[in-house]
N, C-alpha and C positions, 0 to 999 in steps of 0.2 A: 515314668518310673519315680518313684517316691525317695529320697533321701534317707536312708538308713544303714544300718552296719551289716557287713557283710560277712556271716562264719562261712570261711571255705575250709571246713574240713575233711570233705574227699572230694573226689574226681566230679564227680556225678555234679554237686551242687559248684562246681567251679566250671563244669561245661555248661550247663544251666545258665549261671552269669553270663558264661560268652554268649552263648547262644542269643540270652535276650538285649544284650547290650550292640550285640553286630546287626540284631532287627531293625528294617526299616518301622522310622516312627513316622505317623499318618496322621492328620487332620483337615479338619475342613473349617473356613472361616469366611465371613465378608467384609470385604475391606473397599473402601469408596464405591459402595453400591455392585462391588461384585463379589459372586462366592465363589471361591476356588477351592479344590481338592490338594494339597499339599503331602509330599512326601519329603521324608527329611532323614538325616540320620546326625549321630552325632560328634563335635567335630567341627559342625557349620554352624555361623552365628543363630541365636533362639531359635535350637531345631524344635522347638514342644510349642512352639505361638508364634502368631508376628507380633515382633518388637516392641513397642511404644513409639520410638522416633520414628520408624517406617509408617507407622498406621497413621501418625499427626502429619506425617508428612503427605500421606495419599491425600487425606482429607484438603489437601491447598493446591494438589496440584492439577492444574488443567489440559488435558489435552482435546485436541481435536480429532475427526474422525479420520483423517487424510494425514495426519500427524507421523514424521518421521521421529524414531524417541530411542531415547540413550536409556539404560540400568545401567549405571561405572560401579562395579563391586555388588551386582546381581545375588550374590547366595544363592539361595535355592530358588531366588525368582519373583516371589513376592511385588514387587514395584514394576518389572517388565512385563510379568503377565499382566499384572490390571492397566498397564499404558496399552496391552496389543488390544485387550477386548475394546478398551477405550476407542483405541484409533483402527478400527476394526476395517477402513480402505486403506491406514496405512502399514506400517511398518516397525518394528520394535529389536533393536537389538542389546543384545545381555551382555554382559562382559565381567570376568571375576580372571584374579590370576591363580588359582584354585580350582585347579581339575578337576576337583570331587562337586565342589559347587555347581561347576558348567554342568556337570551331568545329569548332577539333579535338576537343576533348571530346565534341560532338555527333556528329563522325565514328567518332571511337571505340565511341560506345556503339551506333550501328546497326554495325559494323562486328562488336561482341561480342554483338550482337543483344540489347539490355539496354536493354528499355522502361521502366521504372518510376524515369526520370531526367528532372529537367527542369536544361538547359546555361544559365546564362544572364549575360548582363552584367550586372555590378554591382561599385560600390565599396564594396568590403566589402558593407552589411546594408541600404543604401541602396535599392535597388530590390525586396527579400525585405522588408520592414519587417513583412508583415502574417502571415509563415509565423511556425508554431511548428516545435519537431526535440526529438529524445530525445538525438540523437547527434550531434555538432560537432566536424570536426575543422582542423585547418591544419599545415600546414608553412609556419612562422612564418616571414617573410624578417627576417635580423639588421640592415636596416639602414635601415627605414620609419620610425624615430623611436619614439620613448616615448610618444609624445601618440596618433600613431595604434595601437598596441599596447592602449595601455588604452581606447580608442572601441571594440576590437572587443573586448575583457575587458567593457566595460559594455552592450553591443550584444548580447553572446554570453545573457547573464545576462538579459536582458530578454527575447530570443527561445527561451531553453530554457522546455520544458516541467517542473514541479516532479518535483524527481527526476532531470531531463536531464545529460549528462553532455559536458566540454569536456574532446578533448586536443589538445595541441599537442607538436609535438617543434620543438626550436629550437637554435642551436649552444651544444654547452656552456660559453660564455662568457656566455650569457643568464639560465642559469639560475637565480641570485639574481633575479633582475628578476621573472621570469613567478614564481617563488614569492610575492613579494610583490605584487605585482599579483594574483593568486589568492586568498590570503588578504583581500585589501584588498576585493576588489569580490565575490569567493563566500564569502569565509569558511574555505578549507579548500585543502588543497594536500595532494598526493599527485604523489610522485617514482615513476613507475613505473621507469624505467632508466636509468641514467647512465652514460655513454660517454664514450671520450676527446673524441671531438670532438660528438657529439649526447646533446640529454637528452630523453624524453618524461616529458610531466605532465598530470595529468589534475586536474579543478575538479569539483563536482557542486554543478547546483542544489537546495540542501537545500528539501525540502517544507514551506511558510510552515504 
């Protein structure tokens, strides 16, 4: 829907509005060599496209085919479904604290016909507390605070598997912050790509 001014001067052209604004919005895209069918509405972060930080971000990240894999703050799915197709002997699970998000996430993946996904609510690692993952990733929102940033830095590090690996892409005004926080709670920091406005970083939990 295109940005413009809206005359609602009767009924009719004000149900019209509702009507097409409570419509599901639909597209299709490829993102790290996969194409998916997307449903979205709006509400949820870039219902009309995937992102820029998500899409710089797919492009770094590596999974395996056996790979157990994190989405922390899934939306409508984006980043777990291209880990499930990825790891397509493993496993992928979604997690937003956003009921509307989980569900389109869950509508997306029978939509992409992509079983080896569990959608679910949770804030942050609160309701997951008992999984372990090889592969963790987020598109970090720049404005949850510090305190919650490092609960999931300590959260992330607790639930990787030894060897496991965490990326995040976040605005590049962040990226002092997550480097230290990386270092501070993994031990190690690696800048994959630095952009004008996005950076992606990846953490690994080192094998005790």
């Amino acid at each position: 829907m295109s940005e413009r001014d809206w005359n609602l001067r009767s009924r009719a052209e004000r149900t019209r509005l509702h009507d097409e604004l409570k419509a599901d919005i639909r597209f299709t895209d490829e993102i790290a060599g996969e194409r998916l069918d997307f449903t979205t509405t709006w509400g949820l972060f870039s219902p009309r496209r995937i992102d820029d930080g998500t899409r710089l971000l797919l492009d770094y990240v590596e999974v395996g085919p056996e790979d157990r894999c994190l989405d922390l703050g899934c939306g409508y799915g984006p980043i777990g479904l291209v880990f499930a197709r990825k790891a397509a002997r493993g496993h992928c699970t979604l997690v937003d604290k956003d009921f509307v998000a989980v569900e389109y996430s869950r509508r997306n993946a029978e939509r992409n016909g992509i079983r080896n996904v569990d959608c679910l609510l949770s804030n942050g690692f609160d309701q997951i507390s008992e999984r372990r993952f090889d592969v963790m990733a987020s598109n970090l929102p720049a404005k949850v605070g510090r305190e919650l940033l490092y609960t999931y830095l300590l959260d992330a590090w607790e639930q990787l598997n030894p060897g496991g690996r965490l990326y995040v892409v976040t605005i590049t005004g962040l990226r002092r912050f997550i480097e230290k926080g990386f270092k501070e709670v993994f031990g190690n920091y690696d800048k994959l790509k630095q952009g004008r406005d996005y950076t992606v970083a990846l953490a690994r939990r080192e094998p005790l």
